[in-house]
C-alpha angles and dihedrals in degrees: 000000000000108000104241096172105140112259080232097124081207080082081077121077107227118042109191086191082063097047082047089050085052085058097047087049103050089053091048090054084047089055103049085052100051091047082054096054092046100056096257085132090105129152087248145099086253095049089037077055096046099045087049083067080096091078096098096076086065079054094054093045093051089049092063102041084058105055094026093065099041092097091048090050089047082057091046080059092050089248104121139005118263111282122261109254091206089063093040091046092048100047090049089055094052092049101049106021103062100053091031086060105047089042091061094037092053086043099051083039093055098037084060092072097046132082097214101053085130128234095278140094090000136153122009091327109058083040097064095037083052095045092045091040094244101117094111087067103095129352128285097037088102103103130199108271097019105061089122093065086088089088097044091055083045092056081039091067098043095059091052089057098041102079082059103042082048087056100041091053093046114037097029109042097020100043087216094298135110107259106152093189090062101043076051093055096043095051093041077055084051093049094047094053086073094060094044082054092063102045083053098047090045095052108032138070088248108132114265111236078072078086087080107039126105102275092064093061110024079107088074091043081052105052084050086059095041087053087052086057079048096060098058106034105038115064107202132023111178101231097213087056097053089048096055088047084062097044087051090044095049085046105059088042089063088058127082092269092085101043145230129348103276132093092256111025108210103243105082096223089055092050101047089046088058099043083055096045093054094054088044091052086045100045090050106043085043092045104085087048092066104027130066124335097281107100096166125196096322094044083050088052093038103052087055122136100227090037087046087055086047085047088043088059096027084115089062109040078054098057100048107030098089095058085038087051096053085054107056077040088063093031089052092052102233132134132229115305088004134103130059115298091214091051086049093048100048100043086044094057094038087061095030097053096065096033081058092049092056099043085050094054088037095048088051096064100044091074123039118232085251134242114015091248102051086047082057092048096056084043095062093033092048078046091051107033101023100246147012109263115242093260082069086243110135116232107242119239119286086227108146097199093060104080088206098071125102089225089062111120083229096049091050109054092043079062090051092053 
């Protein structure tokens, strides 16, 4: 029988080009901040094009739109059941707590020896919103040294929701069976809810950290999904017109139209054209990645080996720069809003990147894989597919023979109706 399998390289579970991205996107979050630190937030085109550095949460979130909803979208093609949330929401948990958690405990350790720990997220308190994740509910739970976590409570809430929103769109709309269109349609709902968030926290009495919460960038989680339906339905993406389209994209964000320097501007338009900018300069620098064999500079870079083992802690280096960051700030002598960004930026990843690398070993060991038998099936699916996705599902064999398999003639092009 002909091989009808899609040329998408997102047919394959683990995508070195995507752990590289996570790389790219965590420096890009080290670098706003350290142009924040050092006083880059100007009313200018250079400081609207320093504080954009933020952009590469939206590329985070997309990213995991993108490989968490791969097992839902394989239901959608008949190819598998739907997975089981126990196993998705365990997994999750082993891959974000026990860092997390370390990360918070040494913080809130090493703050109480200092005098300028700050007002907030302080005592018993702090320290339990910060430890559940629930620290963006309500103001003064941000502490000194942890302020970035709002996006990891953020991405917390949104894998809690995702085994329902998976549901919803499969076995809902799509009744079980591959239509494309709908799955479109669904996801392009999910997109507009962030917009219609805005208008509502930016004209009502609601409180404003609702600002952050997930409602306000499930557009971003969605355009990661939306890219996941593009793998495996759209067959090239040129990879130097995408980029360019980022560029453009990242571009028009750093102007006026998107407002201030601050991760929700408070006019509500501002806000929402930024929110969509982002996912537009996401989903197109992500989308020749995904789409296609055709990489292009950025999937070359990308696919890297040293950029891949960045990619591979990225987590990490996440978690701990910002209280790495207050202190070669200290080290460097230079006050608040002072000191050269590049000289921050450089020091900060230098001490980050080892620290990371011993949080991420560290944080291995803290949870065991699960069952012995779930630990035997990743062993013969990481033996047969190269790596667990992202989503902790294991890809099943590329066994031809076995009809089952995605990889399966049959099963694809039943994907591609």
């Amino acid at each position: 029988m002909r091989d009808t399998r899609p040329s998408s390289r997102a047919e394959v579970g683990y995508l070195p080009a995507l752990t590289g991205l996570r790389a790219v996107a965590a420096l890009l979050v080290i670098g706003a901040h350290a142009a924040f630190w050092t006083g880059r937030y100007t009313p200018d085109l250079a400081g609207g094009a320093f504080s954009r550095l933020e952009i590469g949460v939206a590329v985070f979130f997309v990213l995991s739109g993108f490989l968490l909803f791969r097992p839902w979208l394989r239901t959608a093609a008949g190819q598998r059941e739907l997975p089981s949330t126990r196993t998705y929401l365990w997994h999750r948990v082993r891959r974000i707590l026990p860092a997390y958690w370390i990360t918070v405990i040494v913080t809130y350790v090493i703050y109480l020896f200092r005098d300028d720990a700050g007002e907030t997220g302080l005592g018993w308190s702090g320290f339990a919103r910060n430890m559940t994740l629930t620290q963006i509910y309500g103001a003064g739970h941000l502490h000194t040294g942890l302020t970035q976590m709002w996006s990891l409570a953020v991405e917390a809430t949104f894998y809690l929701l995702l085994p329902l929103i998976g549901w919803f769109v499969v076995v809902v709309v799509c009744r079980r069976r591959w239509h494309p269109v709908r799955l479109a349609v669904a996801l392009l709902v999910l997109v507009a809810i962030s917009p219609l968030w805005t208008l509502i926290t930016h004209h009502t009495d609601i409180t404003f950290t609702a600002r952050l919460w997930l409602p306000g960038f499930v557009a971003w989680f969605a355009g990661g999904m939306l890219l996941a339906l593009a793998s495996v339905t759209v067959k090239r993406c040129n990879p130097y017109g995408m980029g360019l389209l980022a560029i453009y994209f990242l571009l028009l964000a750093c102007t006026p139209l998107a407002g201030e320097a601050t991760i929700v501007p408070a006019d509500a338009v501002a806000a929402s054209t930024k929110s969509m900018l982002y996912l537009l300069f996401a989903t197109a620098l992500m989308a020749p990645l995904v789409i296609g064999d055709r990489p292009g500079p950025l999937g070359r870079l990308c696919s890297s080996a040293p950029v891949v083992w960045l990619g591979e802690i990225s987590y990490e280096v996440f978690l701990v720069h910002l209280v790495v960051m207050e202190f070669v700030v200290e080290m460097l002598g230079y006050r608040t809003f002072q000191g050269s960004t590049v000289g921050v930026f450089v020091v900060t990843v230098a001490f980050s990147v080892p620290i990371a690398w011993a949080l991420h070993r560290t944080s291995e060991r803290l949870l065991p894989t699960g069952p012995r038998e779930e630990r035997r099936a990743m062993t013969i699916a990481s033996r047969d597919a190269g790596v667990a996705d992202d989503a902790g599902m294991p890809e099943p064999s590329r066994d031809r023979r076995n009809p089952h398999d995605p990889g399966s003639s049959a099963k694809v092009a039943d994907l591609r109706r």
